[in-house]
C-alpha positions as CSV (number, residue, x, y, z in Angstrom):
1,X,61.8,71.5,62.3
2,X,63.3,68.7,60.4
3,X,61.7,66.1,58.1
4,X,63.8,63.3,59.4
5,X,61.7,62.0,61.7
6,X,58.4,62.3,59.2
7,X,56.5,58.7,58.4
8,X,56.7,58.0,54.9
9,X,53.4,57.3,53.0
10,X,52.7,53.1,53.0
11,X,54.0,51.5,49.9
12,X,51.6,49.8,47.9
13,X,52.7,46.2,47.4
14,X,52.3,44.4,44.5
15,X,53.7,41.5,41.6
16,X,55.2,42.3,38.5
17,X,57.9,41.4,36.1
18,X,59.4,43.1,33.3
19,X,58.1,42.8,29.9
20,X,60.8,40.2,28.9
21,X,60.6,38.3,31.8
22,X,59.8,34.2,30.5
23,X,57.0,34.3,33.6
24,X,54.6,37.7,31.4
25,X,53.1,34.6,29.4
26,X,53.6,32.0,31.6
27,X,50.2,29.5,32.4
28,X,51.1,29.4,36.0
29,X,50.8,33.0,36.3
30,X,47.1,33.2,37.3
31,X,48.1,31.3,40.1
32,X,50.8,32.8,41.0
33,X,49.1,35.9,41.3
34,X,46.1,34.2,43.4
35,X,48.7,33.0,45.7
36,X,50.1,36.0,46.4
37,X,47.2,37.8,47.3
38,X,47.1,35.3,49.6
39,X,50.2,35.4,51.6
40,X,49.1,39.5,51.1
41,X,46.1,38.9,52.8
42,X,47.8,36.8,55.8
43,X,50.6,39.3,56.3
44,X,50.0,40.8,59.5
45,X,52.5,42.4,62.5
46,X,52.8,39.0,63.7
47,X,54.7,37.3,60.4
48,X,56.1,40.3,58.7
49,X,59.6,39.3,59.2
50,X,59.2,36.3,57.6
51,X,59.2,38.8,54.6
52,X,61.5,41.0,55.4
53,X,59.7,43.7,56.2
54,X,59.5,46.4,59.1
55,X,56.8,46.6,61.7
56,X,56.3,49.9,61.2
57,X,56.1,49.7,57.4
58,X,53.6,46.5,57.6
59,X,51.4,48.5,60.0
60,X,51.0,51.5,58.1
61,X,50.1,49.6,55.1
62,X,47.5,47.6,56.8
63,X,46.0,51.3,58.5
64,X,46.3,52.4,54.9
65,X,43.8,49.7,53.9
66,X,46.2,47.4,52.5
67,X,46.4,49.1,49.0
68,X,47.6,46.4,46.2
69,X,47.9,48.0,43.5
């Protein structure tokens, strides 16, 4: 039997930047964050393309409990 055709686990989505990124100490980023777990909490089967990202993918990581971190 071959593995091809085996669902990979759901990613876990999240923000970050590198160390040296000019946003790490950045005011703003509070809300940053706080709007992204927003548009997190509104992605759905419905919207995902606006992100980019597959049906399949956005449906396992909302049966997966929509891990964030």
């Amino acid at each position: 039997m071959s593995n091809m055709h085996q669902t990979p686990p759901p990613r876990t989505l999240e923000l970050t930047y590198p160390d040296d990124s000019p946003a790490t100490g950045s005011p703003d980023l509070p809300r940053l964050h706080e709007l992204a777990r927003q548009e997190l909490d509104g992605l759905a089967e419905h919207n995902c393309a606006r992100w980019r990202m597959g049906l399949r993918e956005v449906q396992q990581w909302i049966g997966a409990g929509r891990p964030q971190d």
